[in-house]
C-alpha positions as CSV (number, residue, x, y, z in Angstrom):
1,X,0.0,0.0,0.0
2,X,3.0,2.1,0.7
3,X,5.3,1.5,-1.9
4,X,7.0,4.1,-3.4
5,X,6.3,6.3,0.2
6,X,9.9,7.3,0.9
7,X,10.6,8.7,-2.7
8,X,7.8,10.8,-2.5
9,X,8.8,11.9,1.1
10,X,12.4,12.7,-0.5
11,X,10.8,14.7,-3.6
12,X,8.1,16.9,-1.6
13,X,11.1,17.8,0.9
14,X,13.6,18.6,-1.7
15,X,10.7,20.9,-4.2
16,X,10.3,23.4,-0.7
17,X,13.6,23.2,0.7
18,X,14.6,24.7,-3.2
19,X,11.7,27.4,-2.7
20,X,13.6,30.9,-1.9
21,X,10.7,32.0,-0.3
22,X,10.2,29.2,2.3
23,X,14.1,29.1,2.6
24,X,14.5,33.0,3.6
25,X,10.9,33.0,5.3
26,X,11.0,30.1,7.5
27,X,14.7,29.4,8.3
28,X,17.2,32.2,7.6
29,X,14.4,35.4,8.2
30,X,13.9,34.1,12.2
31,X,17.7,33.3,12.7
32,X,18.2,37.2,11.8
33,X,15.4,38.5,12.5
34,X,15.1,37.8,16.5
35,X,18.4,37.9,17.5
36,X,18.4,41.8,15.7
37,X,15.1,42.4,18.1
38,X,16.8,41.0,21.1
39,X,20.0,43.3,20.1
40,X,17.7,46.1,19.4
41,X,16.0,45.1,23.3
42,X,19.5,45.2,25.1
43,X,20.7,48.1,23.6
44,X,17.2,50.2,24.8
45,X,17.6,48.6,28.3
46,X,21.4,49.6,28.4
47,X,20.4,53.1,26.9
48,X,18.2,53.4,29.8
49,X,20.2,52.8,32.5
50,X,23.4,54.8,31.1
51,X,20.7,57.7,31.0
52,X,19.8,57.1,35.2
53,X,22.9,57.2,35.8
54,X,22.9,60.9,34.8
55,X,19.8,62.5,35.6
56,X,19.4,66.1,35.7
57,X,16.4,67.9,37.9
58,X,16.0,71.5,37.7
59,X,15.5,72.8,41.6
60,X,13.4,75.7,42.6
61,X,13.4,76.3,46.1
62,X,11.2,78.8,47.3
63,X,11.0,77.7,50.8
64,X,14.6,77.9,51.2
65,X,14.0,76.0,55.0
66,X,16.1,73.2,56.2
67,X,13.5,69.9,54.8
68,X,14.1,71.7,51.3
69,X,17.9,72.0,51.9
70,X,17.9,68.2,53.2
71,X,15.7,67.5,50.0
72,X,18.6,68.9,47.6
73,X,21.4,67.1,49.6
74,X,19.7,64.0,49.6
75,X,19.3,64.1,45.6
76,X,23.0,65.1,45.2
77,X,24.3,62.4,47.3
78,X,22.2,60.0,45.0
79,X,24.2,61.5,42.5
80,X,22.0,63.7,40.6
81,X,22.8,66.4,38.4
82,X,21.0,69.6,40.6
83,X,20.4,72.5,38.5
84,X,19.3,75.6,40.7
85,X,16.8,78.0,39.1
86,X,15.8,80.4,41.7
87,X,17.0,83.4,40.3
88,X,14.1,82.7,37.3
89,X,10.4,83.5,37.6
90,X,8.4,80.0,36.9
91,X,7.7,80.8,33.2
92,X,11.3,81.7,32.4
93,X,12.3,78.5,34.2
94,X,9.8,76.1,32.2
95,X,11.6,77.5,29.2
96,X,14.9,76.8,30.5
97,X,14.1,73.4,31.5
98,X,12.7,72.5,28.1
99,X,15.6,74.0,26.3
100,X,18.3,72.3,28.5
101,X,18.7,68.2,28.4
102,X,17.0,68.1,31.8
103,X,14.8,65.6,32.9
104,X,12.3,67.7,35.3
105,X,11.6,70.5,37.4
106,X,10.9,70.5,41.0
107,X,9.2,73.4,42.2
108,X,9.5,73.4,46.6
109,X,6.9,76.0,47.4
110,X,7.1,78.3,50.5
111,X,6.2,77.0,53.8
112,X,7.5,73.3,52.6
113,X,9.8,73.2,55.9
114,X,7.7,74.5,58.4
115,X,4.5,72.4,57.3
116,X,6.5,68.7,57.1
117,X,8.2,70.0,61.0
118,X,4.3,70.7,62.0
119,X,3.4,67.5,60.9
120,X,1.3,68.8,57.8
121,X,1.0,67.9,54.3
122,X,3.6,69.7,52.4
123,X,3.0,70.2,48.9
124,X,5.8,69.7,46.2
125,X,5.3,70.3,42.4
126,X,7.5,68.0,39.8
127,X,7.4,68.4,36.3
128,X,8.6,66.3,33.5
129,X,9.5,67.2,30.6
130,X,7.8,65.4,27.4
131,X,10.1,65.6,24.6
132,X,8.7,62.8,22.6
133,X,7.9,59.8,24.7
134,X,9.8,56.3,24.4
135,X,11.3,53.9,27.1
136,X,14.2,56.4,28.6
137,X,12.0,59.3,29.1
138,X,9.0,57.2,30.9
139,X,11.8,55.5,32.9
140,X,13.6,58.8,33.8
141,X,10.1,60.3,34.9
142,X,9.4,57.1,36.9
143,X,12.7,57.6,38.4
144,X,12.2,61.0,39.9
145,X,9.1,60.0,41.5
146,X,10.8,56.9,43.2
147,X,13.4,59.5,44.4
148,X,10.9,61.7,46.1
149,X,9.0,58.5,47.2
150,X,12.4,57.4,49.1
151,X,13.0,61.1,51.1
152,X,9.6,60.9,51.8
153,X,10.3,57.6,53.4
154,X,12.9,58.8,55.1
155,X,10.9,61.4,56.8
156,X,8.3,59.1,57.7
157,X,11.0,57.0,59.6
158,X,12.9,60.1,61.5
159,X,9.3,61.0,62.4
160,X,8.3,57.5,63.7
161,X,11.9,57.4,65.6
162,X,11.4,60.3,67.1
163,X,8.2,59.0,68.5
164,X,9.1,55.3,69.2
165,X,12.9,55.3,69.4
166,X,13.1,51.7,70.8
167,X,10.2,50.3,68.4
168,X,11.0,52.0,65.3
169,X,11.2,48.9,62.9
170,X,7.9,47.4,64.3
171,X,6.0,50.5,64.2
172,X,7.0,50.9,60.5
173,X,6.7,46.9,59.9
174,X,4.2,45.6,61.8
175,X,3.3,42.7,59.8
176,X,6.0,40.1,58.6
177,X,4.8,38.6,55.2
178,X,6.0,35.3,54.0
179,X,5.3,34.4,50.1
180,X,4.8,30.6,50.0
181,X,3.1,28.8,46.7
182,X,0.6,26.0,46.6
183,X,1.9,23.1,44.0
184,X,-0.6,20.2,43.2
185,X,-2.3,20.5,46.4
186,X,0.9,20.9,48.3
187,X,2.4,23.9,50.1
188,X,5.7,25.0,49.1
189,X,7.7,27.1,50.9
190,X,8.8,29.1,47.2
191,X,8.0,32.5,46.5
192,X,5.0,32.9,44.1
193,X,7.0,35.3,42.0
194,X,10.2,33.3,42.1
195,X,7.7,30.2,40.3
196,X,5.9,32.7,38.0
197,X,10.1,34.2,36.5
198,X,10.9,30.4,36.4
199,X,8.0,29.6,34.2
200,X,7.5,32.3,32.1
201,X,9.7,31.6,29.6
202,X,8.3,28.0,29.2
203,X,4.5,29.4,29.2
204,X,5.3,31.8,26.8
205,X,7.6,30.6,24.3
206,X,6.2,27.1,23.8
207,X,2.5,28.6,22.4
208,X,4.5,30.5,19.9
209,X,6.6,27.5,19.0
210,X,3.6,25.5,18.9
211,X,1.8,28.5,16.8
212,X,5.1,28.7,14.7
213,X,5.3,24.7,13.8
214,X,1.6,24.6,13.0
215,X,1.1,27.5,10.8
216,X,4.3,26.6,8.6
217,X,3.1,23.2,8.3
218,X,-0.4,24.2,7.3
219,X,1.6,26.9,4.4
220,X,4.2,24.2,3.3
221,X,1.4,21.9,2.7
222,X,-1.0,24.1,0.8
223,X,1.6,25.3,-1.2
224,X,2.8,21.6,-1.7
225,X,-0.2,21.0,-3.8
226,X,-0.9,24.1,-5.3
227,X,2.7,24.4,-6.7
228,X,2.1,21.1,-8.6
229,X,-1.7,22.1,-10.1
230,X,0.2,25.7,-10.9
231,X,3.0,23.8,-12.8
232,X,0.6,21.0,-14.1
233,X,2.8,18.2,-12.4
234,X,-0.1,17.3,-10.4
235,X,-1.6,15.0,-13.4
236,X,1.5,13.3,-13.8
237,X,1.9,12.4,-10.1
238,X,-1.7,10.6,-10.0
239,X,-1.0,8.6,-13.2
240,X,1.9,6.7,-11.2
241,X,1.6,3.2,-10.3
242,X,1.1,4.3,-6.7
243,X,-1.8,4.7,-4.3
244,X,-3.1,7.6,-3.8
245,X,-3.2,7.5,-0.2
246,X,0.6,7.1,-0.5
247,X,0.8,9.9,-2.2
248,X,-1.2,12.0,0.4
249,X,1.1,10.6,3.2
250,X,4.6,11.5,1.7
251,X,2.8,15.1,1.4
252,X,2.3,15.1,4.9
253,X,5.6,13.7,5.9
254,X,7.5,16.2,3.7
255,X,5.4,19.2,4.8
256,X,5.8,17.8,8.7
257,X,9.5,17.3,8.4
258,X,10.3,21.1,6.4
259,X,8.1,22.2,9.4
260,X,10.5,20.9,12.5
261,X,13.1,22.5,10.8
262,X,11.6,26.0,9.8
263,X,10.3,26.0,13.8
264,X,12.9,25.0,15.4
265,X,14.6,28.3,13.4
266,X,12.1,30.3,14.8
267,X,12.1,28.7,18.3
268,X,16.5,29.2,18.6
269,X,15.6,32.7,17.3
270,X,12.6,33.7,19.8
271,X,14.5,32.0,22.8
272,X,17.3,34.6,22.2
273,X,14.7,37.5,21.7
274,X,13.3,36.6,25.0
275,X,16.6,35.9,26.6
276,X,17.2,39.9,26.2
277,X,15.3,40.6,28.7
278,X,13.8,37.5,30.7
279,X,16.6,38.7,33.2
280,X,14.9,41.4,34.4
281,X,12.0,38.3,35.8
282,X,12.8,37.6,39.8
283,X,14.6,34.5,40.1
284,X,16.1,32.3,43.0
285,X,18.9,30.0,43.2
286,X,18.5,26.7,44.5
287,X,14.6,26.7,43.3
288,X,14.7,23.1,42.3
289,X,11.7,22.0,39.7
290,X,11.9,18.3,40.6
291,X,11.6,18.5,44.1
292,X,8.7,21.1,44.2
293,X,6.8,18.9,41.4
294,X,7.1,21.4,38.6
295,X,9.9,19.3,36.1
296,X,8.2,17.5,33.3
297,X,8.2,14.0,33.7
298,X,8.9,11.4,31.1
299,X,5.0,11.1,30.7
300,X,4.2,14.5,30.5
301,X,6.8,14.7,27.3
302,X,4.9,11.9,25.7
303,X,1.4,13.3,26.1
304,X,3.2,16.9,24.9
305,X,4.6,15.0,22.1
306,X,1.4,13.1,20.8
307,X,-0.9,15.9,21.8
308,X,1.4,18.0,19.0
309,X,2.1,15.0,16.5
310,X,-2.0,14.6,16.1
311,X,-2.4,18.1,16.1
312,X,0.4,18.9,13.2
313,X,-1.8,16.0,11.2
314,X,-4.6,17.6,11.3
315,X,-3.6,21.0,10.5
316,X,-1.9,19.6,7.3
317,X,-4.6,17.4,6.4
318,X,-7.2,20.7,6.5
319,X,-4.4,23.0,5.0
320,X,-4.4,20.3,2.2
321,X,-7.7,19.5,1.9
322,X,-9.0,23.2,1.3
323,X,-5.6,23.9,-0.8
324,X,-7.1,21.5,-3.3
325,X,-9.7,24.0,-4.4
326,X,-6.7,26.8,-5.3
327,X,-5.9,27.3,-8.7
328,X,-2.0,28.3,-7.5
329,X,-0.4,28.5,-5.2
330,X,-1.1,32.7,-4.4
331,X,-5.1,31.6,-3.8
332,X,-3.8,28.5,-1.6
333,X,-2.3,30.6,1.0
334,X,-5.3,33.3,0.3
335,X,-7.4,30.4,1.9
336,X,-4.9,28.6,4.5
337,X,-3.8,32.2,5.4
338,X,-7.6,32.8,7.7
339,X,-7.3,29.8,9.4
340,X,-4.1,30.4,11.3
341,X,-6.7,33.0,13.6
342,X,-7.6,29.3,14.7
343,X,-3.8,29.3,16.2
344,X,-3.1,33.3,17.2
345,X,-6.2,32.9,19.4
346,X,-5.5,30.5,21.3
347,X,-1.8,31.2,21.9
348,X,-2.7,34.8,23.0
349,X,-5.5,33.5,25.4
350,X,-3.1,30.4,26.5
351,X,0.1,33.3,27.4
352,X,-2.0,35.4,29.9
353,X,-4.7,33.5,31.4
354,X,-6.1,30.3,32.6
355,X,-8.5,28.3,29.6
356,X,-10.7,27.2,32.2
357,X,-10.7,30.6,34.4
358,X,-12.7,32.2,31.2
359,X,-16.2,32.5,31.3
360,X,-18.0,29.4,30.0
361,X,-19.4,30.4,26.6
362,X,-15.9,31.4,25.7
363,X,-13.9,28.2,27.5
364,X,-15.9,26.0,25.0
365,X,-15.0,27.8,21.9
366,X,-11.3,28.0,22.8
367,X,-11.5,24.2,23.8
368,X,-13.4,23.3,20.5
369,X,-10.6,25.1,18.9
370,X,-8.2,21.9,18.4
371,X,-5.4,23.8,17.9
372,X,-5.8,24.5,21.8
373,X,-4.8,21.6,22.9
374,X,-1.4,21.1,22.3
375,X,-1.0,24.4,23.9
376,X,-3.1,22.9,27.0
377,X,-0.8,20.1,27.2
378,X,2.6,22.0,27.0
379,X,1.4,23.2,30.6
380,X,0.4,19.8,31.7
381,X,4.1,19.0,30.9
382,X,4.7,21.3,33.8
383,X,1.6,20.8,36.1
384,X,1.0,16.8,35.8
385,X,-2.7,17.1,34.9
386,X,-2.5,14.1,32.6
387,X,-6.3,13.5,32.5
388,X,-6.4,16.9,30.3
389,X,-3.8,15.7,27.8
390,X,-5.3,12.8,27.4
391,X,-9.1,14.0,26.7
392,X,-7.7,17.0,24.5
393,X,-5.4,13.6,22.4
394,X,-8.5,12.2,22.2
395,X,-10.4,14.8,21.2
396,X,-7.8,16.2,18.1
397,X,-7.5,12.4,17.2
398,X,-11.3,11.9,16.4
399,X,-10.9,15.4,14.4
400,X,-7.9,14.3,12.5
401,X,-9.2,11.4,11.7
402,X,-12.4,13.0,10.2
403,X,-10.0,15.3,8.5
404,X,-7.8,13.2,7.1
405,X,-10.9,11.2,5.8
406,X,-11.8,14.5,3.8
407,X,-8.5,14.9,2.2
408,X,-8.2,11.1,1.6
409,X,-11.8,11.0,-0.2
410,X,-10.7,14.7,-2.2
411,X,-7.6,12.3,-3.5
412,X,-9.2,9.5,-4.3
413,X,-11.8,11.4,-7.1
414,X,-10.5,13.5,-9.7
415,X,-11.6,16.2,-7.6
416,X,-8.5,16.9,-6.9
417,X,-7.4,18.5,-10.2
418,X,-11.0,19.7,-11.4
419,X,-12.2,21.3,-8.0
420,X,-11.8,25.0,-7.5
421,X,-12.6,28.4,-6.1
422,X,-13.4,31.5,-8.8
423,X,-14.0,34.4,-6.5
424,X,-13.8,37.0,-9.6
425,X,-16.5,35.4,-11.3
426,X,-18.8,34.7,-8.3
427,X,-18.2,39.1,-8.3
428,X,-18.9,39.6,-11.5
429,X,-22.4,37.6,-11.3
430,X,-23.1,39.4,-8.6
431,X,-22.5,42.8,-10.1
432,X,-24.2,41.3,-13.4
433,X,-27.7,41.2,-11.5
């Protein structure tokens, strides 16, 4: 039934491999492409810091009492640029401040001292200065207010010392929080956020890969098909000596392995995009996975990779299937091209919330989706919830195999080379009456 499988496996694989386009778009374009974000990433971040380390406020100190002057020496010993403006009226000063390359102006009205040493609310004015917006200015801006957040601090403490001199740190910290996690039922004595920096990475870039790997496979198939009606190679193919259903396989084991290879591209690429700034996440040394219950488990890879091997089937089987009614291979992808929303939406959904935390209506959409569950069970790989795999394998099996029942039946008829979709001329009809 199967003779002749492996030469069309070698032919499919060798006609996209020498397509430019899916050479540059699936495996060279990623492997340049990320790595120039990430760069682009690291250099912002590095910009941004450089720029703290100078910041410049413009001071105008109307009070001229001693909190004010205790205010200006506590910003110069943080090591910030202090440009005095008292000798301007507020107007001139705002032009000053907008002219120079400083980032604000701090306005300390009169009566600032004596209201903070009467134990009043002392107003301060800060301004920023817009020049544009982008990551250094709202950092800069977020920067001055942590600085005035800290003296403010400080006064808080001298004023609580001054009060309870023995008791200080209570007063100020009365409750002692400890940060523990719940893991499969179990408490864990692990910082929530330490878990949530460990995982991220996993819960976010394994969607995308899985997004990646199925929407390639779906475009390598279509245009597998398409390319041959567009060249008129298609005929020649079915008048082999070889089954048809053979024929249909090696398209899907071509398409699947072209697929791996284009993804895994895009997967070494996006790690190192993400790498660029996944250090800023909280992390903990000596968090071991295995011992808390959170390292996948042989079983938990073999659900992952069934889950994603039935999946990848079916999503080649429909790209092919509705591929056969293209004319070339531009109206193939016309038609795949809509049903990768089946993918984005999920993945999105999957990266920032919990499928089964959604409200009802919307849970059993997502879940219908099949494309959702491979996505589900590259979490189970992490939380042991093997039931879930196992329904959502079950679940994509039954569609692929009404699927690939399609595309077999479109194979096996000469539908394959007569069937096909003439959107001009359904427009033109309807113009006509």
């Amino acid at each position: 039934m199967f003779k002749g499988l492996f030469n069309i496996i070698v032919k499919e694989v060798k006609e996209l491999v020498r397509d430019p386009k899916i050479l540059l778009g699936m495996i060279i374009v990623p492997l340049i492409m990320f790595p120039l974000m990430g760069f682009a990433i690291q250099t912002s971040m590095e910009t941004a810091e450089e720029s703290m380390r100078s910041i410049s406020i413009a001071v105008m100190d109307l009070d001229e009492g001693p909190v004010a002057e205790n205010l200006t020496n506590f910003l110069i010993a943080l090591n910030v640029i202090i440009v005095e403006v008292d000798y301007l009226n507020f107007t001139e000063a705002v032009n000053y401040v907008q002219q120079l390359n400083v980032t604000g102006l701090v306005v300390i009205p009169s009566g600032f001292s004596n209201n903070i040493t009467e134990g009043l609310k002392a107003e301060l004015d800060v301004y920023t200065v817009f020049r544009g917006g982008g990551i250094v200015e709202s950092t800069s801006s977020s920067m001055i207010s942590a600085l005035f957040e800290t003296f403010e601090e400080g006064l808080v403490v001298q004023k609580v010392g001054e009060k309870f001199p023995e008791t200080r740190e209570t007063v100020l910290n009365p409750i002692e929080m400890s940060e523990k996690s719940i893991i499969k039922g179990k408490p864990v004595n692990v910082n929530p956020s330490v878990l949530f920096g460990l995982m991220v990475l996993q819960s976010t870039g394994m969607p995308v890969g899985i997004m990646m790997l199925l929407i390639f496979a779906m475009q390598l198939a279509a245009t597998s098909v398409a390319s041959e009606k567009e060249e008129k190679t298609l005929e020649t193919l079915l008048t082999l000596p070889i089954n048809r259903f053979t024929i249909l396989a090696g398209k899907l084991t071509g398409s699947i392995v072209v697929a791996v290879i284009g993804a895994a591209a895009y997967i070494v690429g996006f790690n190192y995009y993400m790498s660029s700034f996944m250090g800023m996440m909280p992390t903990e040394i000596g968090v071991d996975l295995a011992t808390i219950g959170l390292a996948p488990t042989p079983i938990s890879y073999l659900l992952l990779g069934v889950s994603l091997f039935v999946s990848l089937l079916s999503a080649l089987a429909l790209a092919i299937s509705i591929s056969i009614f293209a004319e070339d291979v531009r109206g193939a992808q016309a038609l795949v091209g809509p049903l990768s929303m089946l993918l984005v939406f999920p993945m999105i959904i999957m990266m920032f919330t919990d499928v089964y935390a959604l409200p009802f209506p919307l849970m059993i959409v997502l879940l219908a989706i099949p494309f959702t569950h491979p996505m589900l069970a590259s979490k189970v790989a992490f939380t042991g919830d093997y039931l879930t795999a196992v329904i959502g394998i079950a679940y994509v099996s039954i569609f692929t195999i009404v699927v690939l029942y399609i595309a077999a039946r479109l194979f096996g008829t000469e539908k394959i080379l007569t069937a096909k979709l003439k959107f001009r001329k359904l427009r033109f009809r309807k113009l006509k009456k």
